[in-house]
C-alpha positions, 0 to 999 in steps of 0.5 A: 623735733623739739622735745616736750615736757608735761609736769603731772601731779599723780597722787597715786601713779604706779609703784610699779618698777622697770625700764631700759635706764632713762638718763639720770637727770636731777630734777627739783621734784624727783629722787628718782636717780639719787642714792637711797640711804637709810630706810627711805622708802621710795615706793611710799613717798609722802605728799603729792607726787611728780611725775615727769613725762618727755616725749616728742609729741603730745595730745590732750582731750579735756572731754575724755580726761586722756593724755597721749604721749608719742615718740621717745616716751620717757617718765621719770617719777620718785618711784620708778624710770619708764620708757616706751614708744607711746603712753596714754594717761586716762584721768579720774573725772569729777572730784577726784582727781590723779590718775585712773589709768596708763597704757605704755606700748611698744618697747616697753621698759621700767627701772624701779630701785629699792632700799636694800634690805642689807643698807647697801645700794638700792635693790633694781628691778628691770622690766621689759615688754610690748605693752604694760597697763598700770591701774591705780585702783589696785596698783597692779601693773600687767605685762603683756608681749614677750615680758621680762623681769630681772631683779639683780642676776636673777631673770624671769621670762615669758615663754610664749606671747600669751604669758602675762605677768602681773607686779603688784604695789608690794613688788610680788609677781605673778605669772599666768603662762609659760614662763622660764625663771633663772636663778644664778649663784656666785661660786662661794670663793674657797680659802686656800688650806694651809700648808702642813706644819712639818 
């Protein structure tokens, strides 16, 4: 099967983050899988936005503003990585133009990187779940199906199918269900004491 590409210019797409790690390919138009030095911000980027979309097949309704993307779904956008199995782009009508909503079922995954506080390397969350529902209006991301989040050694996990995790735009999370939290600690290296003098 040939693979398909769609250049989408979203002025407001997610700036939510996760996924199993999508090939780090440069692109003219992303920055997605380049190094974050400095203060940049890769959640607020400035101008228009473009998100790339490959999948193996590709359907379009004019009538109804919708995009369906099947088969080895994979978005690359500055912001964030997402792959899934099918994703369904819902645009705004009229004037105002972008996007309104997107679906991504079955094998949900999204990888955001963030500069690091400290000015190390990037701060990656990874996100995994059976369906993930991003809105622009509120720039919410809901989880759904078995979610999981990990961000550095620290892992957040649904403990029933019910559980729902919510990531909002500003990268804070909520859950409404069982869930388990893991939180892991580097043993502290200690200094060997020195020899007393004799």
């Amino acid at each position: 099967m040939k693979r398909r590409l769609l250049l989408l210019s979203f002025a407001s797409w997610a700036p939510f983050a996760f996924a199993q790690a999508v090939p780090a390919t440069k692109t003219a138009n992303t920055t997605a899988n380049q190094p974050v030095t400095g203060k940049k911000k890769l959640d607020k980027p400035e101008g228009p936005i473009t998100t790339e979309i490959y999948a193996d097949e590709a359907y379009f309704d004019s009538s109804k503003n919708i995009g369906v993307f099947t088969g080895h779904v994979k978005v690359i956008d500055p912001r964030f990585n997402m792959q899934s199995d099918k994703l369904t782009v819902y645009l705004h009508r009229g004037e105002e133009q972008g996007l309104d909503k997107a679906v991504a079922e079955g094998n949900v995954g999204i990888v955001r990187d963030r500069p690091s506080t400290e000015g190390g390397p990037p701060d990656r969350a990874i996100g995994r779940a059976d369906k993930a529902v991003y809105t622009s209006k509120d720039g919410n991301a809901e989880l759904t199906g078995m979610p999981k989040v990990q961000q550095g050694a620290n892992m957040h996990v649904a403990m029933s199918p019910d559980t729902v995790m919510i990531i909002n735009q500003d990268g804070q999370l909520t859950t409404h269900g069982p869930s388990r939290t893991e939180i892991r600690q580097e043993p502290k290296e200690e200094k060997p004491t020195p020899a007393p003098k004799q």
